[in-house]
C-alpha positions as CSV (number, residue, x, y, z in Angstrom):
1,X,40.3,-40.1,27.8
2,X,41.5,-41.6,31.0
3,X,43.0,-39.4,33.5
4,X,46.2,-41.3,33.1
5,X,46.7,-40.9,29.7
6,X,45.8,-37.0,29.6
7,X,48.8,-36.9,32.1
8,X,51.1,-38.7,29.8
9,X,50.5,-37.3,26.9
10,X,51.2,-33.8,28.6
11,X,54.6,-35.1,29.6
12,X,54.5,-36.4,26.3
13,X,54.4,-33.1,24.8
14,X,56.8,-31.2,27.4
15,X,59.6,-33.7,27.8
16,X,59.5,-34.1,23.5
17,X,59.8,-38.3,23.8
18,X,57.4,-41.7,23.8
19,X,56.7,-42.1,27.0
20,X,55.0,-45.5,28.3
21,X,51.0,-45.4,29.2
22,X,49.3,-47.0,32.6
23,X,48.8,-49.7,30.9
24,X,52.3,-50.5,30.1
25,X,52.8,-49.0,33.2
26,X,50.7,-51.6,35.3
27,X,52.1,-54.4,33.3
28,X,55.6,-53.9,34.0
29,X,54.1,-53.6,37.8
30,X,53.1,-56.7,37.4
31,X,55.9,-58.4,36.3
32,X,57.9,-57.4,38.9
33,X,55.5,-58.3,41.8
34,X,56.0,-61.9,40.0
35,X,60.2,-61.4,40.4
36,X,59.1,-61.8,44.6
37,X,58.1,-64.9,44.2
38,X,55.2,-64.2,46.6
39,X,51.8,-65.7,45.8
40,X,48.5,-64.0,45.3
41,X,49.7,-60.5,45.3
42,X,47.2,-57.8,44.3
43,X,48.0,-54.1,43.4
44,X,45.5,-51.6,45.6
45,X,43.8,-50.4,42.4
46,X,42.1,-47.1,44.1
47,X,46.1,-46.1,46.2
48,X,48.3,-46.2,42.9
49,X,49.7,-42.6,42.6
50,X,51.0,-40.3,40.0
51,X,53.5,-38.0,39.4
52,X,55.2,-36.2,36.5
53,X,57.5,-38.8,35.8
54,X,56.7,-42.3,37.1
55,X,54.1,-44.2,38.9
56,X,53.8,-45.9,42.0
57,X,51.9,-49.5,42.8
58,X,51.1,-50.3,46.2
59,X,49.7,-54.2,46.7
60,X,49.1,-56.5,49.1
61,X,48.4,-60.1,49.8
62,X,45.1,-61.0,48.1
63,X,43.3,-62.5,50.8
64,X,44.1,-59.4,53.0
65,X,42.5,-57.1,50.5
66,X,39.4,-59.3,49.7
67,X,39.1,-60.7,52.7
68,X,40.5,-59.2,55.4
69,X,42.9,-62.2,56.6
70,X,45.3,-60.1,58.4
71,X,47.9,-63.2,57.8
72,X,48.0,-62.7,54.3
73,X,49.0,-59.0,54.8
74,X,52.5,-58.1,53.4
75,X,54.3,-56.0,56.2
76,X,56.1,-52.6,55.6
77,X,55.7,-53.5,51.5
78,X,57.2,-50.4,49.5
79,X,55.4,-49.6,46.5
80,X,56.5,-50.5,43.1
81,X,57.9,-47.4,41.0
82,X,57.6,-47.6,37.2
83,X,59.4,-44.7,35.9
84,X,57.4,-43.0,32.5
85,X,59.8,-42.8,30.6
86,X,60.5,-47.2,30.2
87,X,63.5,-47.1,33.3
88,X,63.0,-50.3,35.5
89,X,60.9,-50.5,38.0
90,X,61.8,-50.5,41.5
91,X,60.6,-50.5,45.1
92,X,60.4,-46.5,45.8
93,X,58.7,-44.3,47.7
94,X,56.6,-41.0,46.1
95,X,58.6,-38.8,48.0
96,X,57.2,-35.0,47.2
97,X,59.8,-31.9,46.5
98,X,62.3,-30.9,49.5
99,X,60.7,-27.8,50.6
100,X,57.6,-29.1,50.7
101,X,58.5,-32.4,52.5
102,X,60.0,-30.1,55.4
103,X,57.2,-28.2,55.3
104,X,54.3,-31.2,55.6
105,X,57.2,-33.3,58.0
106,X,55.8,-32.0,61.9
107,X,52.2,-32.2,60.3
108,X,52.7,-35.4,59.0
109,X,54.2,-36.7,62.8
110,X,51.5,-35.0,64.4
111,X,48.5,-37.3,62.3
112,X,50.7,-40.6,62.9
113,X,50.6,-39.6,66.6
114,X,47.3,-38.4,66.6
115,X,46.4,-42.0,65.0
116,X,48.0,-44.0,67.9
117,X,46.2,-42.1,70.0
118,X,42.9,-43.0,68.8
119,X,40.4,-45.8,70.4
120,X,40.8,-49.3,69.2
121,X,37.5,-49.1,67.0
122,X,38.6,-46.0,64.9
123,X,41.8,-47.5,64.6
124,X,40.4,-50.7,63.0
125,X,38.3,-48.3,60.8
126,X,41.4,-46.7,59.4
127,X,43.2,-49.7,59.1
128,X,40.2,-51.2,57.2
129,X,39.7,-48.5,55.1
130,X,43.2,-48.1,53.6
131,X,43.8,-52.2,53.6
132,X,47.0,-52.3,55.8
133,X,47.6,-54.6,58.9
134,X,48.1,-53.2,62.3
135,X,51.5,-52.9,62.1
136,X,51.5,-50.0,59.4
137,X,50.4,-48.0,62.7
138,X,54.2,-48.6,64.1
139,X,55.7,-48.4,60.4
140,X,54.0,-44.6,59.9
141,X,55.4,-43.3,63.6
142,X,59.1,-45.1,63.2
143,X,59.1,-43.3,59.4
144,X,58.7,-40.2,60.8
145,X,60.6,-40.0,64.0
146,X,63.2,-38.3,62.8
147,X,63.8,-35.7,65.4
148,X,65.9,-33.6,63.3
149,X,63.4,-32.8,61.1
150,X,61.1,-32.6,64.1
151,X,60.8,-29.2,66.0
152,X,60.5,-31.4,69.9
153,X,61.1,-30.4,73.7
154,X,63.1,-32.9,75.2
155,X,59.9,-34.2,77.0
156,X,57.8,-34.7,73.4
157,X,60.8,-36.5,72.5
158,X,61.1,-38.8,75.7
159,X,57.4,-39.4,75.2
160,X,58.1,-40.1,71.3
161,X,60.8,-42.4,72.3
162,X,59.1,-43.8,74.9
163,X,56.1,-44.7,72.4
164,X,59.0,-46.0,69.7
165,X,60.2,-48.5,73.0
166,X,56.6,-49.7,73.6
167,X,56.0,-50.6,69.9
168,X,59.4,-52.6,69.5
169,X,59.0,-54.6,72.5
170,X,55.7,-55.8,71.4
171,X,56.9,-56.3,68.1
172,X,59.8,-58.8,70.0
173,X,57.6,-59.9,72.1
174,X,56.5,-63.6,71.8
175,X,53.0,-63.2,69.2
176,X,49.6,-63.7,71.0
177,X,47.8,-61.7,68.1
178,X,49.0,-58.4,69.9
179,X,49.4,-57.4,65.5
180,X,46.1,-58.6,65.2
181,X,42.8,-56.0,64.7
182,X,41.2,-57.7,68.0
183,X,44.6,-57.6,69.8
184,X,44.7,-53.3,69.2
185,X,42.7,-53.9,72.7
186,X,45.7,-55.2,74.5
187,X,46.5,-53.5,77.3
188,X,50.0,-52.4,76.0
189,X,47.9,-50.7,72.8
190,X,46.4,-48.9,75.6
191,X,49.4,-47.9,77.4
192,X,50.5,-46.7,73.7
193,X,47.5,-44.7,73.6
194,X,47.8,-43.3,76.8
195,X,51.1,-41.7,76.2
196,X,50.3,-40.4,72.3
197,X,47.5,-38.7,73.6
198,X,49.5,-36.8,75.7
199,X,52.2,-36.2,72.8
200,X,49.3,-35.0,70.8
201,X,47.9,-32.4,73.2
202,X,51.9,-30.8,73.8
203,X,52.1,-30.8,70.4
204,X,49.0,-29.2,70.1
205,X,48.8,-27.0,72.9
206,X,53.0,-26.3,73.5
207,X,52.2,-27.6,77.0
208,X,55.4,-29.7,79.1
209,X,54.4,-33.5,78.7
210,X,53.6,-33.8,82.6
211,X,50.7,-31.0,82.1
212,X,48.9,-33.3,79.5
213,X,49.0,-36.9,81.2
């Protein structure tokens, strides 16, 4: 028995009604990747996820995945939510109970930060292995910088800011492949680099900003 179907018949047998399978599941996915109208769309097999009451179907352009034509890749794509119980499917994020959310929040920050910090090659590693385009390195940081829910100094968040800044003006800026996995050597990627890695080592160490530069 698939994992997938242990899980729903569990449900099944808690919530007392006919709940729809994965495959049922993946079909309706399916359908509603064709409602965009975009061409050769693939769902990320090996990324769908699970919880107790839907499931959720990243994808991607299919040349991007099997490939690796980075203009094929769909930017800042939410995946597809197919509840279990046969609700429509929407665009939703697997978003974990409150408590735990706060508590995984700063952690969360601190690996997206960590990330832009790291060297050009183990960023195209990442980005390779998880089948996303450059840009998913400024989607993760601009999700969470939420300084609210962050615990900063006002120096980490002037250097969080300041990283936010650099990433929309090269995201205005006129394209010269600066989105591309050979433009993450750009010497505004570095500049990027230079100021997370700094974050990262206050964050780590509670040091002011102008101790870790």
């Amino acid at each position: 028995m698939r994992k997938y179907e242990w899980f729903t018949q569990k449900v099944d047998s808690r919530w007392g009604g006919t709940m729809i399978g994965f495959a049922d599941a993946r079909s309706r996915a399916e359908a509603y990747i064709a409602t965009l109208r975009i061409d050769d769309v693939l769902i990320i097999e090996d990324a769908v996820t699970e919880t107790a009451d839907a499931w959720y179907f990243p994808y991607n352009g299919a040349a991007f995945l099997l490939h690796g034509d980075s203009s094929a890749a769909l930017a800042g794509n939410v995946p597809i939510k197919v509840p279990k119980n046969g609700g429509e499917a929407c665009f939703e994020n697997p978003v974990p109970p409150e408590g735990v959310l706060s508590d995984r929040w700063c952690d969360q920050f601190q690996c997206v930060v960590e990330r832009l910090g790291q060297s050009a090659r183990v960023q195209r590693k990442y980005l390779q292995h998880w089948r996303v385009g450059v840009d998913e390195l400024a989607l993760e940081f601009g999700d969470l910088l939420l300084p609210h829910r962050l615990s900063l100094t006002d120096d980490q968040e002037e250097a969080a800011r300041e990283i936010d800044r650099r990433l929309r003006e090269m995201t205005d800026a006129p394209d010269i492949g600066q989105w591309s996995s050979i433009g993450l050597s750009d010497p505004r990627w570095v500049e990027i680099r230079r100021v997370a890695r700094a974050l990262l080592m206050s964050l780590r160490s509670g040091r002011p900003i102008s101790d870790c530069r």
